[in-house]
C-alpha positions in Angstrom: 0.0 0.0 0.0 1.6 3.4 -0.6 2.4 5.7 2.0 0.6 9.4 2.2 3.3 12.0 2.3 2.5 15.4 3.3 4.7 17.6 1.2 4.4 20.7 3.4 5.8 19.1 6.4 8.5 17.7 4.2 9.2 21.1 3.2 9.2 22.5 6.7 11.2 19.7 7.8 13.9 20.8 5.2 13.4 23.9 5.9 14.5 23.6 9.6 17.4 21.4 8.9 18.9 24.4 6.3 18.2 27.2 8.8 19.3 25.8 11.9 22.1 24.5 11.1 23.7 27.8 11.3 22.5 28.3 14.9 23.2 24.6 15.8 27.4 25.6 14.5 27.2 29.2 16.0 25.7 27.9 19.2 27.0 24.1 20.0 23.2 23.3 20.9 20.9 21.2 19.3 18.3 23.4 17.4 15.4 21.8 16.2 12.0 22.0 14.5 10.2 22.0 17.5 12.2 24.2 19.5 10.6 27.0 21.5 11.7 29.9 23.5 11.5 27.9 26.8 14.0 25.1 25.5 16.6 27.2 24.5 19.5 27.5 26.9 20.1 31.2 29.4 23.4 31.4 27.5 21.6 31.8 24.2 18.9 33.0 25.4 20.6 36.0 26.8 22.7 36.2 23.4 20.4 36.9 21.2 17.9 38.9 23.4 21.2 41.5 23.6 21.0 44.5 21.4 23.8 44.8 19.0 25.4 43.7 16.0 26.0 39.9 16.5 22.8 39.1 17.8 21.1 41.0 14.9 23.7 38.7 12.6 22.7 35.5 14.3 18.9 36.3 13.3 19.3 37.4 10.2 21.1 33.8 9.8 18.8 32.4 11.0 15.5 33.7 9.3 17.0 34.0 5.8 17.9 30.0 6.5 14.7 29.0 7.6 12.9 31.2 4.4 15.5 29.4 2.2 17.8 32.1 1.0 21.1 30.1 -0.2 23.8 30.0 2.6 26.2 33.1 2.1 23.5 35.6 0.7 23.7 38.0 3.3 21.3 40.6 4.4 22.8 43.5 2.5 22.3 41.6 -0.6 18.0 41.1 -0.2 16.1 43.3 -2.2 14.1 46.0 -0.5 11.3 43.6 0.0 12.9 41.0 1.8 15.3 42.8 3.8 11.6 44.5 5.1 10.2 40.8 6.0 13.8 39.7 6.8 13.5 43.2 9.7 10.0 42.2 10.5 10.4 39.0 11.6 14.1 39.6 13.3 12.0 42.6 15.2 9.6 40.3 16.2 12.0 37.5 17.4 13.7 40.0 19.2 10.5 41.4 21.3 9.9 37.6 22.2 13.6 36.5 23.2 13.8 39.5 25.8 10.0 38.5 27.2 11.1 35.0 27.6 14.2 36.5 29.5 12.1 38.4 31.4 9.7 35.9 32.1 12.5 33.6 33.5 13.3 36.2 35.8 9.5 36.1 37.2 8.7 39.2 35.9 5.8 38.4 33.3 2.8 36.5 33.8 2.8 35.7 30.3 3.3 36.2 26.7 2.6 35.0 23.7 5.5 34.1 21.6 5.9 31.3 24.6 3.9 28.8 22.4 5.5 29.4 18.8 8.6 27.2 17.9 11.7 29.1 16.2 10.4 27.5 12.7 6.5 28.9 13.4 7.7 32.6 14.4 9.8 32.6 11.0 7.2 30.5 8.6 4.2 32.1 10.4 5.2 35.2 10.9 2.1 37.0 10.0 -0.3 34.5 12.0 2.1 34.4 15.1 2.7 38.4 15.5 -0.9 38.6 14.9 -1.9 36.6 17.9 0.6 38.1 19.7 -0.2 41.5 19.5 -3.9 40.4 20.4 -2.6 38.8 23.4 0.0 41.2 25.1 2.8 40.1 27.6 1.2 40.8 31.0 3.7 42.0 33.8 3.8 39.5 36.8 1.4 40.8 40.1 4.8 39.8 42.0 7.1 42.1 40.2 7.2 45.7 42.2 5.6 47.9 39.1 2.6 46.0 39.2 0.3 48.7 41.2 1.5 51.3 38.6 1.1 48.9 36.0 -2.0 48.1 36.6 -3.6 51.8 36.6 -2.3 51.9 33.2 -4.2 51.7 29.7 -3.3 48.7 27.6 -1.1 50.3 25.5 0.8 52.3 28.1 1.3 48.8 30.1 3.1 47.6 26.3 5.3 50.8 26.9 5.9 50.3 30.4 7.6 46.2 30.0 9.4 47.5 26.9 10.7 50.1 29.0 11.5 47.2 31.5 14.2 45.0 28.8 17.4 46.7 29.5 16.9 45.8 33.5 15.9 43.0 32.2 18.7 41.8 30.3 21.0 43.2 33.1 19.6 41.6 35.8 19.5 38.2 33.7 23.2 38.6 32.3 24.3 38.6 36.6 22.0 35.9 37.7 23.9 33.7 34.5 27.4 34.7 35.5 
């Protein structure tokens, strides 16, 4: 009897293997297709939710892997178009690598980008940064903003955790060391 194969999850499959390749050689840790924020190491963690040039680098690798640019191309070399979805999506990952960071360090309740794999925040960009700005990171009742932050509108409690990732990450970067 012949076997039912379901081409997209072949091509997903392939997908993941190209574009996390880089990560598993940059990194020395297992990357795969199912891999989600919470699996992911503190040392990486805290490496890519860093501002600055090699973090950016590492995503870019990253997202142009898993959307099956050839290995090599580099960012400067998209067109206009894809260096915009290339940007979108690195913003994105971004936002949810410092949530995760900060939701290791008890300060959210939640967020969304918790549920989405590596391969689901690239492939499904528009479906995942949809939910997620629907659902907003909540800031945890135990951190010592919450009374402020809970007098605020919905979109000034957004500015207030945003205004929260550089504590964050510095707080994080000395409980790691």
């Amino acid at each position: 009897m012949a076997q039912i194969v379901d081409l997209e999850l072949y091509r997903r499959r392939a997908r993941a293997q190209q574009g996390l390749k880089a990560w598993r050689n940059r990194f020395g840790w297992d990357f795969y297709s199912d891999t989600r924020l919470m699996d992911i190491p503190d040392r990486i963690l805290i490496s890519q939710a860093s501002p600055g040039l090699e973090s950016t680098m590492a995503f870019y690798e990253l997202i142009m892997g898993l959307l099956g640019y050839p290995p090599g191309l580099t960012f400067e070399e998209l067109g206009g178009r894809d260096q915009s979805q290339v940007l979108d999506i690195h913003l994105f990952m971004a936002d949810n690598f410092r949530f995760e960071v900060m939701f290791r360090l008890g300060w959210l309740e939640r967020f969304a980008g918790r549920r989405f794999t590596l391969l689901e925040m690239v492939l499904d960009f528009r479906k995942a940064s949809r939910l997620s700005f629907g659902n907003p990171p909540a800031l945890a009742s135990s951190h010592p903003g919450y009374g402020q932050y809970r007098r605020l509108v919905l979109l000034d409690r957004q500015v207030m955790i945003r205004k929260l990732i550089p504590k964050a990450i510095e707080a994080f970067q000395r409980r790691i060391e």
